[in-house]
Each structure stands twice: as structure tokens, then as C-alpha cells.
C-alpha positions in Angstrom: 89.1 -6.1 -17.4 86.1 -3.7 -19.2 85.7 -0.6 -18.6 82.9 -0.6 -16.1 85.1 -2.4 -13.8 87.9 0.2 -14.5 85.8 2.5 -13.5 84.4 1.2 -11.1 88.2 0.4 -9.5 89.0 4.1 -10.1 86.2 5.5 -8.4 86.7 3.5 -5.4 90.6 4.9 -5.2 89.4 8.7 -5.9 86.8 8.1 -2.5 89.8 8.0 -0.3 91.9 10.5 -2.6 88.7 13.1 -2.5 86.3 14.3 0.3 82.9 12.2 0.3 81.6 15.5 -0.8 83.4 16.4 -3.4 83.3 12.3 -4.4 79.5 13.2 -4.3 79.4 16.2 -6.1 82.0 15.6 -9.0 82.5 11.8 -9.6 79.5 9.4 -8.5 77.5 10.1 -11.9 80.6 9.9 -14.2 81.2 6.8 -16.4 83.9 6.0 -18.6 82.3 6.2 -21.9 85.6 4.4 -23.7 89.1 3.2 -23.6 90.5 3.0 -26.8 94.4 3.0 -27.6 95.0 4.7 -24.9 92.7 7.2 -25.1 89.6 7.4 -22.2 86.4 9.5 -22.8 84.9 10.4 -19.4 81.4 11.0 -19.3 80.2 13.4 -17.0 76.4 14.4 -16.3 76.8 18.2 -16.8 79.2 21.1 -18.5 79.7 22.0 -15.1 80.8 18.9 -13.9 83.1 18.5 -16.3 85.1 21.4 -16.3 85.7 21.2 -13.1 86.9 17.5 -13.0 89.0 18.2 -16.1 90.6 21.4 -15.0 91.4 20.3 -11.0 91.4 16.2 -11.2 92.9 15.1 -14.6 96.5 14.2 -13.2 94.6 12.5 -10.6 92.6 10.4 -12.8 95.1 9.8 -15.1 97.4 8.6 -12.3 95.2 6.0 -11.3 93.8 5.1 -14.4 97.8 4.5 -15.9 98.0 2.2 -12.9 95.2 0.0 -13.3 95.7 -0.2 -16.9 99.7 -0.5 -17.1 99.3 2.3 -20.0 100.2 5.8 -20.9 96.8 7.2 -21.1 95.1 10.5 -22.2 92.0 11.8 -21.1 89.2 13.4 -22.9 86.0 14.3 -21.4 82.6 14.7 -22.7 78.6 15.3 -21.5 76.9 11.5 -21.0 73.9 12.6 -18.3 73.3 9.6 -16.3 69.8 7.8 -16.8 67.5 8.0 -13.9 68.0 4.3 -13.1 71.7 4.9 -12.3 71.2 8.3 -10.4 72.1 8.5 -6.7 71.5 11.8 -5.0 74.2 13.8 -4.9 74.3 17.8 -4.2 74.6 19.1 -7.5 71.9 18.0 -9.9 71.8 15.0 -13.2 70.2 16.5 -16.4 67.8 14.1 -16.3 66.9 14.4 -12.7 63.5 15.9 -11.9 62.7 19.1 -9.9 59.7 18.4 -7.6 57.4 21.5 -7.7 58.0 24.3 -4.9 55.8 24.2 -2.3 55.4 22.3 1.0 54.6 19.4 3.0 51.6 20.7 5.7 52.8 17.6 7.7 56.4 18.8 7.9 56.2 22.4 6.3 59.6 21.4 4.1 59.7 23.1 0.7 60.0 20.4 -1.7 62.8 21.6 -3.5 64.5 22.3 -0.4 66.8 18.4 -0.7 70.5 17.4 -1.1 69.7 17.2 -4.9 69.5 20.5 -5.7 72.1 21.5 -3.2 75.2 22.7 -4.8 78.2 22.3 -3.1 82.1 23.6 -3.0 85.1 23.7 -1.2 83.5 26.4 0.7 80.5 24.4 2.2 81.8 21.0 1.5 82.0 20.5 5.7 78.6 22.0 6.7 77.1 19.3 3.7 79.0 16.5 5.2 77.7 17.1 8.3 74.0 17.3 7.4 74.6 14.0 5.2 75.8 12.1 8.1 73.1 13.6 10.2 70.2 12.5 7.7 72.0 9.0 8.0 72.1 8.7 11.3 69.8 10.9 13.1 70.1 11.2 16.9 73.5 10.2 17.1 75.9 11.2 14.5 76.1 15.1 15.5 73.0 16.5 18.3 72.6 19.0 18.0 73.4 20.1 14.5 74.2 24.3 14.5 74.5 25.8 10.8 75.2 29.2 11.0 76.5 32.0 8.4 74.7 34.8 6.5 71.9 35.5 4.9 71.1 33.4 1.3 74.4 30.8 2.2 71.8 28.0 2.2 71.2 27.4 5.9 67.2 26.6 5.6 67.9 24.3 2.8 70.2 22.4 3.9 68.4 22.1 7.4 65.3 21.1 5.3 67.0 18.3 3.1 68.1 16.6 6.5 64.0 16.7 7.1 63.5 15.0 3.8 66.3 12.4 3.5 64.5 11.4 7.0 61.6 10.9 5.6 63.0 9.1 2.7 63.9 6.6 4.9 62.0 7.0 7.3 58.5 8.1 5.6 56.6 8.0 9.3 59.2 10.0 11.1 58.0 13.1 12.7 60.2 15.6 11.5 59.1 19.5 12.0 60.0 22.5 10.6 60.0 25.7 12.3 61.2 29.1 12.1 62.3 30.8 15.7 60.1 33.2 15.7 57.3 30.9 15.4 58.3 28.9 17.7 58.1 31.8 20.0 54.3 33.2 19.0 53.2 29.4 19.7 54.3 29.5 22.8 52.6 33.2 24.0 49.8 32.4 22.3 49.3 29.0 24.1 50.6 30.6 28.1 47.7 33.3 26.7 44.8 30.6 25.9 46.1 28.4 28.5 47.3 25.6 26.1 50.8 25.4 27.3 50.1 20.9 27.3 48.7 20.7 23.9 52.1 22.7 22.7 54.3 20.5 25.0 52.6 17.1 23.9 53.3 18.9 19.5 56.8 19.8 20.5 58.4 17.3 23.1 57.2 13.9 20.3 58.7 15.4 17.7 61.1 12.7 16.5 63.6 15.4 14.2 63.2 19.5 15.3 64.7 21.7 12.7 64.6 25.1 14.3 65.0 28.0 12.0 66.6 31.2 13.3 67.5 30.1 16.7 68.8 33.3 17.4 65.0 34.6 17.4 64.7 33.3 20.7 66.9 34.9 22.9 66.4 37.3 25.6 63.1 35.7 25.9 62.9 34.0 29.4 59.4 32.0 29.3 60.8 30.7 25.3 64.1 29.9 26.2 63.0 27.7 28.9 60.3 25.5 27.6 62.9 25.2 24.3 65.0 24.3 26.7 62.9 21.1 28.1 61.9 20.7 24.6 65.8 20.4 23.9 66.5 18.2 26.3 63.1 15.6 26.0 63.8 15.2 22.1 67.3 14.0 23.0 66.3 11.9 25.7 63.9 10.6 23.5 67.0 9.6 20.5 65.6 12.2 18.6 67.6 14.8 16.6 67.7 18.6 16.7 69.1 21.0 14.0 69.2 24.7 14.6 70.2 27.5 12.0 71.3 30.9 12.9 73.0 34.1 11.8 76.1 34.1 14.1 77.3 31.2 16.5 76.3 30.5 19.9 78.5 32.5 21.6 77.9 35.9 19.6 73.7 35.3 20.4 73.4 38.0 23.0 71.3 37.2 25.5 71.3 33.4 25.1 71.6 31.7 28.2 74.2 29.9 29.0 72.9 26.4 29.9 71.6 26.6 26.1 75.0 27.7 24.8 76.4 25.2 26.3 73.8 22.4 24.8 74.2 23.8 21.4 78.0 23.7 21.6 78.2 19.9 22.8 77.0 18.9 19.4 78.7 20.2 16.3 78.8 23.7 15.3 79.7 24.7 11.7 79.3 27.4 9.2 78.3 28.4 6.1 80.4 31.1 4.3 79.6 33.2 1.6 79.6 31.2 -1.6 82.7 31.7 -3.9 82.6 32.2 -7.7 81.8 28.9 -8.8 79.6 27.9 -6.2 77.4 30.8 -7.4 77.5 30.0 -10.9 76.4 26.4 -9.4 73.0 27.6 -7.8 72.6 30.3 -10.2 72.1 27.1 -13.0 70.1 24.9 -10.5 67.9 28.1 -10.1 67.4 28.5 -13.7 66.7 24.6 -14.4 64.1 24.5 -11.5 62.7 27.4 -13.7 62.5 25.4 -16.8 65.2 28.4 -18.3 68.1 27.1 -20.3 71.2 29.2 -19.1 74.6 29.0 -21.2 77.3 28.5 -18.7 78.9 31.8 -19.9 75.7 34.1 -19.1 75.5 32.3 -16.3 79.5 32.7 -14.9 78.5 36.5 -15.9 75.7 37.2 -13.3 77.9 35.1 -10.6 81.2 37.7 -11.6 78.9 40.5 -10.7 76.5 39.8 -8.1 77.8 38.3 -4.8 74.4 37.3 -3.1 72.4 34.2 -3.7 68.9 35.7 -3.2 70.0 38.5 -5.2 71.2 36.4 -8.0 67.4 34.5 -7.7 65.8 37.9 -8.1 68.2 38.9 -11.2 67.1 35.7 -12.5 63.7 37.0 -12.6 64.1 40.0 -13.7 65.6 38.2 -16.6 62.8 36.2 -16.9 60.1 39.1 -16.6 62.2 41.1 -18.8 61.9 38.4 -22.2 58.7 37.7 -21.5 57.5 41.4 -21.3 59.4 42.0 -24.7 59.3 38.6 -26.2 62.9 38.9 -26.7 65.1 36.1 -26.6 68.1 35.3 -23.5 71.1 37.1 -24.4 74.5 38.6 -23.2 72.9 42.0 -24.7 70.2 41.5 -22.1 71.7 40.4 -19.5 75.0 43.1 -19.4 72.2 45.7 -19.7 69.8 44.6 -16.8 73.7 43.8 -15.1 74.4 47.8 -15.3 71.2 48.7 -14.3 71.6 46.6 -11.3 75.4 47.9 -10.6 74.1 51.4 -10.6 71.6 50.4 -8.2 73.9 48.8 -6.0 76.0 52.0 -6.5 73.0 54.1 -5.0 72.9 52.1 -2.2 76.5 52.7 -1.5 76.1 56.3 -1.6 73.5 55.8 1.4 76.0 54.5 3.6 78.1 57.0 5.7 81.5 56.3 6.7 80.5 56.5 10.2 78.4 53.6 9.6 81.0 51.6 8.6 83.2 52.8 11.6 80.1 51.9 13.9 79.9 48.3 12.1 83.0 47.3 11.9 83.8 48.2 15.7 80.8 46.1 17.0 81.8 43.1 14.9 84.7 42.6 17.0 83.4 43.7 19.6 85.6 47.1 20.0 85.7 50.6 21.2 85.3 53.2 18.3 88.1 55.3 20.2 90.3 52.0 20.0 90.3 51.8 16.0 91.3 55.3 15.8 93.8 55.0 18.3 97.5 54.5 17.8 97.4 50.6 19.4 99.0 48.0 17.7 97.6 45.1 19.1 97.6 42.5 17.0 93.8 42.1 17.7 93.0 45.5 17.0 95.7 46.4 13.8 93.3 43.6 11.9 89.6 45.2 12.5 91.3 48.8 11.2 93.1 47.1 8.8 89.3 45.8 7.3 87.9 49.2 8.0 90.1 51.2 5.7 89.6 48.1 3.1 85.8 48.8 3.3 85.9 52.4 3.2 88.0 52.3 0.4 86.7 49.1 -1.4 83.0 49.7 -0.7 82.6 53.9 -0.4 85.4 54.8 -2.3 86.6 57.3 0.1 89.9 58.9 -1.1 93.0 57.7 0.9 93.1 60.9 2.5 89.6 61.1 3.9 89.7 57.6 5.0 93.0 58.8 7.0 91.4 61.5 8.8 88.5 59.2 9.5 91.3 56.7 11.2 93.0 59.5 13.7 94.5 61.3 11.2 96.5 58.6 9.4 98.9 59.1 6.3 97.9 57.3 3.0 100.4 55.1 3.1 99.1 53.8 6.0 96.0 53.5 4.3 97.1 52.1 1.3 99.4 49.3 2.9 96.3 48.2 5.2 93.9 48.3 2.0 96.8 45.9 0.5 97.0 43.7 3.1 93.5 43.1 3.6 93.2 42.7 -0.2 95.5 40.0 -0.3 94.7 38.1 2.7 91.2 37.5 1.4 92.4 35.4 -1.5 93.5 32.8 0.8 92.0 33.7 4.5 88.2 31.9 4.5 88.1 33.2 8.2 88.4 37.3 7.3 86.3 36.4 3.5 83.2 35.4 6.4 84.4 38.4 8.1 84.0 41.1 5.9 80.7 39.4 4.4 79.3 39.5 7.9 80.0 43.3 8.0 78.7 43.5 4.4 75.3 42.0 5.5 74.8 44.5 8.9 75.6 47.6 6.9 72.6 46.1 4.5 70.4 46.2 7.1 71.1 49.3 7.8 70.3 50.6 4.4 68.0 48.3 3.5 
């Protein structure tokens, strides 16, 4: 047996062992580059790649490669990119796969780089990527509708907009339409206002794919949430396929009326949380390549250690830019730890404009609570957990003393304070659920400070 044909055995054995994403992301583009006395060099398209196959999958592979090849084996892995003959989309990106030049379709209003290429994926978004693969796929009736929700930057708008072009890939006469909410909205007033309302049912109701940005945009609008309502319903009829993006699920949209709740909810509903460590180091690289920069893994782990936001990490990575080319100096950990501190002290100025009763106010709308009731003496399960974040966030993000934070809470002692901190802090090693909580929070008190 050669080694293509191990390989090719082994890679069909890791697609039941793995997710299809993860398969995707991790293993489609590897090869094995040799097997020789017992000795098997992987090649894997990027750095990236492989340290993450080597550090969470060798007993895995080496497991099934010992099988198929009745040896003790040891692995040893090394950078082969893939040529762009063998290349097969897949989430991350290929070093020798092209970035198409940002910018639009006018037909569709997609950005081109908006695809599955040069969308990174994690055990964090591994589901919501599945689901807008087998969407693209199978458009109309895999999952209709298709709701992505989660915060801001998480990658909502491009992944809606990679269903639009893998579509089109396949489909290159397919009328697919982009469209933010609160477009959707002035289109509509401004054709009930120059009496066009059939020219804008005729656009909307033929559209074969609708991705609707922001759905949330739309509600407590009466006159918009009906006609998206028909729209809704004569695209389905029709076998056509609707994806819809939005800040919160459909049953935190205030206002939303309940016959569209209940449409968006018979589809599949999933969310996108805030992208962990090495999902951030992921995009941060993509971001630099689509920018012609060549980032060393280790500046770039640095920028994701220290700045939690995509779109913030995009903007550091121009101010990088802007900052080399204004000097002519060259990229360097020097640079980049001194535009990090400037940034850190920014972030700490921002801080300083939040008050605690802010965070109080915040945190008791989130879940949808009484102030009076988080100061209380209650120990409802339901309520212990929203003070339990609060004291974390007073502490973690204001650096109130314990004591302060107690008298904000009712006049607590600091124990109390300090176990709740503790409790929070350790639950959002392993608790996805309250990691999307307290990044939720995060992005309202933002808003109001930004």
C-alpha cells in the first residue's frame, strides 16, 4: 500500500472520529509527505494547522495510522502548502490560495472576501459553520430559515455572505440578495411614499436566497414587519432560502411579533460566541494575509492575548500597518508591545467612563431583573448567578475594591464578594453559555460609552 492510499484510508477514519468542521478545517489539505521506518512526516498547509493537529490529534493519528500499517509509528510534522490543483475550500485558508480583492458584487452586494475560505473556524463556531455549509448545499431545505445570532465582530455577515457565494458557485444564476435590516426598512417607506409598494414586492418576493442582515432592525415597525412577513412566507413557498443575522435570538427581539418569532424559530437558530484565543489568532493571520502583511505566529498570538474583539484586532492591525509605513520601520515585538500599551491604556480610559451603576443597570436588564432584586437577600438560583456576574464585572472590569462593590450589592461582606468573583471566574473556563453572557454585557456597556 503507498502512502497516498494510507492517507487517504486515514483521512476517511478521522471524518467519523472528527466533526466535518474540524475534518475541514484541520485535515482535508494534509498529506503524508513520508513513511519511512516507522517514521511519518505529515504535511500540513500552514504553522497554524500544524500545531494544532500535533498538539490535540497525534494519539489519534497515530492510532490509526499503527493500525493500517501493523507498525509502531512516530509522527513528525512539517509545512507542505497544498498546490492549488488539490485545494478544496475549507474555512481556514491554503498558502497558496488567493484572496479575491474586497469589494462587492452590485448584483448581489456580497463582499468578495466575505466566503467559507477565509472563514476561520474553532470549537467555538464549529456548529454555526456547519450549519451555513449544509445550507449553501442545499438551499431551501436543509435549515429555513437559517438565524445566526451573537455579538458584534463574531462573524455573523460573513458567514451569512459565504452562503450567498457558495450559491452562486453552484449556482452562478441564482438570485441571491444581500440586505442589511435597516435597508430593508427605508425601501419599503420610501416605496409606500412614491407609491412603488409592486416594483418592491416583484425585487423582493423572486428572490431565490434572502440574506437579511440585522433582522432585529425591523421590529416594532408594523407596515415592515408585515410585508417581510409575506416576503418570508412567498420565498419559501417558492423553495427559496432565507438567512437572517441578529444581535440576540428571537425571543429577546422586543417588539417582534409573534407569528415572525415563531417562523424564525421553525428553522434552525444558532449562535455565534465570542471567539476564544486561537480562533482570534486564526482571523487575526487571515486579516494580515488578505493585507499582503507577513505576521509571525508569535506577534500575532500577542495581539489575540490582549485584545478580545475582532474589529478591534482589524483596526490594531492597521494601526500597525500605518505605524511602519509612517516610520519606515520594520514589524516587530518592540512595535507591536508599544502600540499594545498604548491601546491598554486606552481601553483603561474607557473603563474609567463607566460607572458602577451602569454596570448594575446592564447586568439587571440582561436577565431581565429588578435592580432591587440583585441587591436583595434572595437566593434564587436564577437570581444568585446574575449577582454572582455583577460583582465579577465590577471587580474584573472597574476594579472596584471588594468593599465598594459590597456596599453597591446591599451592603455585602467581602467574602461574599470575593467567593462570587471566584465562582464566576472559574465557571467561565468551562461554561460557553455564561463566556456569551458576560460578552453580551461587555458589548451593551460599550455602547454606552462608546
Amino acid at each position: 500500500m503507498n502512502k497516498e492510499t494510507i492517507w487517504k484510508n486515514l483521512q476517511e477514519e478521522l471524518k467519523i472520529s472528527v466533526s466535518k468542521a474540524i475534518f475541514q478545517t484541520l485535515f482535508q489539505n494534509t498529506q503524508l509527505v513520508s513513511l519511512e521506518n516507522n517514521i511519518a512526516n505529515i504535511g500540513c498547509p500552514s504553522a497554524y494547522i500544524q500545531n494544532l493537529i500535533e498538539a490535540r490529534y497525534y494519539s489519534l493519528i497515530k492510532d490509526i495510522l499503527d493500525r493500517h500499517t501493523k507498525a509502531n509509528n512516530s509522527l513528525v510534522f512539517s509545512i507542505k502548502p497544498v498546490t492549488s490543483s488539490s485545494f478544496e475550500s475549507g474555512p481556514l485558508f491554503s498558502q497558496t490560495q488567493p484572496f479575491k480583492k474586497e469589494g462587492r458584487s452590485d448584483d448581489h452586494r456580497l463582499r468578495a472576501d466575505f466566503t467559507f475560505e477565509n472563514f476561520a473556524v474553532s470549537s467555538s463556531n464549529q456548529l454555526p459553520f456547519a450549519a451555513a455549509t449544509a445550507v449553501a448545499k442545499n438551499p431551501g431545505s436543509a435549515y429555513n430559515p437559517l438565524f445566526i445570532w451573537g455579538g458584534v465582530g463574531v462573524g455573523k455577515t460573513h458567514l451569512m455572505q459565504a452562503v450567498g457565494h457558495e450559491i452562486l458557485k453552484n449556482s452562478p444564476s441564482a438570485k441571491v440578495l444581500f440586505c442589511p435590516g435597516e435597508e430593508f426598512t427605508n425601501e419599503i417607506i420610501n416605496a409606500i411614499r412614491n407609491k412603488t409598494t409592486d416594483q418592491f414586492k416583484k425585487k423582493y418576493r423572486s428572490i431565490k436566497v434572502l440574506l437579511l442582515d440585522d433582522v432585529q432592525f425591523i421590529a416594532g415597525k408594523v407596515t415592515v414587519q408585515e410585508e417581510f412577513f409575506h416576503t418570508f412566507n412567498a420565498i419559501q413557498r417558492e423553495g427559496g432560502q432565507v438567512v437572517l443575522t441578529s444581535d440576540r435570538p428571537p425571543e429577546e427581539i422586543a417588539k417582534l411579533e409573534e407569528r415572525l418569532k415563531s417562523r424564525f424559530e421553525a428553522g434552525l437558530i444558532v449562535d455565534i460566541p465570542t471567539p476564544d484565543f486561537e480562533l482570534r489568532t486564526a482571523i487575526l493571520l487571515i486579516k494580515a494575509r488578505q493585507r499582503k502583511i507577513d505576521l509571525p505566529m508569535d506577534i500575532a498570538q500577542l495581539v489575540a492575548a490582549n485584545i478580545e474583539s475582532t474589529r478591534k484586532m482589524e483596526g490594531f492591525l492597521t494601526r500597525i500597518i500605518t505605524e511602519m509605513e509612517a516610520k519606515d520601520i520594520p514589524l516587530s515585538t518592540e512595535l507591536v508591545n508599544t502600540l499594545l500599551g498604548k491601546t491598554l491604556a486606552e481601553k483603561e480610559l474607557n473603563n474609567n467612563l463607566i460607572k458602577p451603576k451602569n454596570v448594575v443597570d446592564v447586568v439587571a436588564d440582561y436577565y431581565h431583573l429588578k435592580v432591587h432584586q440583585l441587591k436583595g437577600k434572595t437566593r434564587i438560583k436564577e437570581i444568585v448567578l446574575p449577582r454572582q456576574v455583577l460583582m465579577y464585572l465590577l471587580r474584573a472590569e472597574l476594579n472596584l475594591p471588594l468593599a465598594e462593590v459590597g456596599k453597591l450589592l446591599g451592603g455585602r461582606d467581602h467574602t461574599t464578594i470575593m467567593h462570587g468573583v471566584e465562582k464566576i471566574s472559574q465557571k467561565l473556563r468551562e461554561n460557553e453559555d455564561l463566556r456569551v453572557d458576560i460578552s453580551g454585557i461587555k458589548q451593551r456597556l460599550s455602547l454606552k460609552t462608546g
